[in-house]
C-alpha positions as CSV (number, residue, x, y, z in Angstrom):
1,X,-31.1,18.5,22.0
2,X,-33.9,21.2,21.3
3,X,-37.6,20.6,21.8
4,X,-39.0,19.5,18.0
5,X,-42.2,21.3,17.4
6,X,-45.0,20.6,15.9
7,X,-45.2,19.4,12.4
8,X,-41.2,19.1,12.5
9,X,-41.2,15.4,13.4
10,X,-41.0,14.0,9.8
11,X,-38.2,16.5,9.3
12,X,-35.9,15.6,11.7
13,X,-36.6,11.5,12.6
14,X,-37.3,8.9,9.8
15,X,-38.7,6.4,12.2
16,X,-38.6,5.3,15.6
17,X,-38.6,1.4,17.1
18,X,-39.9,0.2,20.5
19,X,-38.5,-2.8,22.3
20,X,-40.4,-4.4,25.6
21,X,-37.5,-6.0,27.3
22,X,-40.1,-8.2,28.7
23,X,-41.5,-9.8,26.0
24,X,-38.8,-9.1,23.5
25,X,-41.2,-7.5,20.9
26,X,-40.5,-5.1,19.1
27,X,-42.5,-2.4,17.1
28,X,-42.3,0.4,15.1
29,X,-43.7,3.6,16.8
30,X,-46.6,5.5,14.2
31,X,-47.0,9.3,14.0
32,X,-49.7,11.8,13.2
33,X,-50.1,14.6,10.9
34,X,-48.6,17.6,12.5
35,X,-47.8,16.4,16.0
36,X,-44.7,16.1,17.8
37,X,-45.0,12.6,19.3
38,X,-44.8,9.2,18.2
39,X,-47.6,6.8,19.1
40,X,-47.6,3.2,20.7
41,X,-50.9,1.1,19.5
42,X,-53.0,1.0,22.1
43,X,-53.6,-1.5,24.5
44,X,-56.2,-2.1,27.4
45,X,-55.9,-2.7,31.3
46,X,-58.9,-3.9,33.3
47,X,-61.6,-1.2,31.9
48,X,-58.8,1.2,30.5
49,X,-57.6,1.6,26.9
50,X,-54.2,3.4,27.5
51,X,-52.5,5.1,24.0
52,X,-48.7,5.5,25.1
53,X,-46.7,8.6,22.8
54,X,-43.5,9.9,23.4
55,X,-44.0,13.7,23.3
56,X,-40.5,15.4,21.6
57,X,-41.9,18.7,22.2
58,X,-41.3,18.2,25.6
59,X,-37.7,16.9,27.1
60,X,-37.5,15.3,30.3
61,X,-34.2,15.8,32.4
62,X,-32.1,13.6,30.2
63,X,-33.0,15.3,27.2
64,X,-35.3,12.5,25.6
65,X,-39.1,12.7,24.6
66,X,-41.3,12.9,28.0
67,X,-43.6,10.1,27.5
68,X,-47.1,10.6,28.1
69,X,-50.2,8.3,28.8
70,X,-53.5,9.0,27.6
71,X,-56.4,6.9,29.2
72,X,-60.1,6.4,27.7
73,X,-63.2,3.9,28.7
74,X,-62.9,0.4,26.6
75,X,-66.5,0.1,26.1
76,X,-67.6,4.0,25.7
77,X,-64.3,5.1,24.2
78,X,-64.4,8.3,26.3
79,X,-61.4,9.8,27.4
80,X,-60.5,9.4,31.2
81,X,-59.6,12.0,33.7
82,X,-56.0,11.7,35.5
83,X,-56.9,11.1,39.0
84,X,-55.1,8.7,41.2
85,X,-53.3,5.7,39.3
86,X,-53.8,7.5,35.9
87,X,-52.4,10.9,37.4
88,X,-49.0,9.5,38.3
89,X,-48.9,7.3,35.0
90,X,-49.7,10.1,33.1
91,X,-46.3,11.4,32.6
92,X,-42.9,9.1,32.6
93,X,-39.5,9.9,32.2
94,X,-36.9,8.0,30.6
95,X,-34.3,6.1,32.6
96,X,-31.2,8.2,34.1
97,X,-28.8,5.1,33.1
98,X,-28.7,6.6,29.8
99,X,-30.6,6.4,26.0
100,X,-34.0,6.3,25.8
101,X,-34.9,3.5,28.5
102,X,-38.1,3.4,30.1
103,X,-40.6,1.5,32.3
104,X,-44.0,3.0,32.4
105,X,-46.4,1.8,35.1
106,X,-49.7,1.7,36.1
107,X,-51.8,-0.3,38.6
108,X,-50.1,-3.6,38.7
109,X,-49.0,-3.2,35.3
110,X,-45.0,-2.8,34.3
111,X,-43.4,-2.7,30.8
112,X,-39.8,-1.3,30.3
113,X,-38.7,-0.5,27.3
114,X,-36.2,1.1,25.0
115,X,-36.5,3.0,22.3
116,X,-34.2,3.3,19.3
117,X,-34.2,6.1,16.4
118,X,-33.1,6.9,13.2
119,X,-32.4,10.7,12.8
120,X,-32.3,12.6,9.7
121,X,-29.3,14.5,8.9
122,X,-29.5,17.4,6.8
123,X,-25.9,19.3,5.7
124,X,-24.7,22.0,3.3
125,X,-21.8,22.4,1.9
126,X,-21.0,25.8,0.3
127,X,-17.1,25.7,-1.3
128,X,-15.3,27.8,-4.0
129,X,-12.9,26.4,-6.4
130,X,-10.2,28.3,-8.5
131,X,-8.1,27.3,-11.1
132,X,-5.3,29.2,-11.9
133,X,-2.8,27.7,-15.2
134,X,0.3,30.0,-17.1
135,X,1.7,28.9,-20.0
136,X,5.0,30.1,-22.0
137,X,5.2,30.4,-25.3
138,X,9.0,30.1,-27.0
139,X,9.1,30.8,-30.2
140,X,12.4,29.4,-32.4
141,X,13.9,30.6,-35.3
142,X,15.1,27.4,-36.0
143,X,13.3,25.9,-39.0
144,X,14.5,22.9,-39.0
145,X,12.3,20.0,-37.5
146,X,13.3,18.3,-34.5
């Protein structure tokens, strides 16, 4: 699979679906106006809000969306540097067992998860047709009707 760019998301997936196979729940995964990633709703550990997106314009290993973590203060709303815990949760890759499996972590926070797509296909089909008829034509001399 190729890297989708920006702007190209809408042209190529018509929606993506989260699963936490700890809880069971499952959501639909939001996108933005021309980005490449689709976005988790954000949620909050200890004093950090964390927005999980998985990133399409960059593959991991296995060839699925890189998913990145973005970390901001819950009371000031202002984003976090990645130092320490937030540097190594910054960027996950997706399960080598195959699909797009996950578990993201941070501090003493865990939450696999898989993620399920529907792609759009787009095909052409270019054909030519030909038709090709002969006739005979018999004339009689007979006028008499038959």
């Amino acid at each position: 699979m190729e890297p989708i760019k920006r702007g190209q998301l809408e042209h190529n997936i018509e929606s993506a679906t989260v699963v936490f196979l700890d809880t069971g729940e499952s959501k639909m995964l939001e996108t933005k106006p021309n980005s490449a990633c689709h976005f988790f709703e954000p949620f909050q550990i200890e004093n950090d809000t964390v927005t999980l997106r998985l990133d399409w314009s960059d593959l991991d290993g296995n060839g699925n969306p890189t998913l990145d973590a973005g970390f901001s203060n819950s009371k000031t709303n202002k984003k976090r540097s990645l130092k320490g815990h937030r540097r190594s949760a910054h960027h996950t890759s997706s399960l080598s067992e195959g699909g797009r499996s996950y578990c993201w972590e941070f501090r003493d926070c865990k939450r696999p998860f898989d993620v399920s797509v529907c792609w759009l296909a787009a095909a052409s089909l270019k054909g030519e047709s030909s038709f090709t008829a002969s006739a005979k034509v018999v004339r009689s001399t007979n006028k008499e009707p038959k």
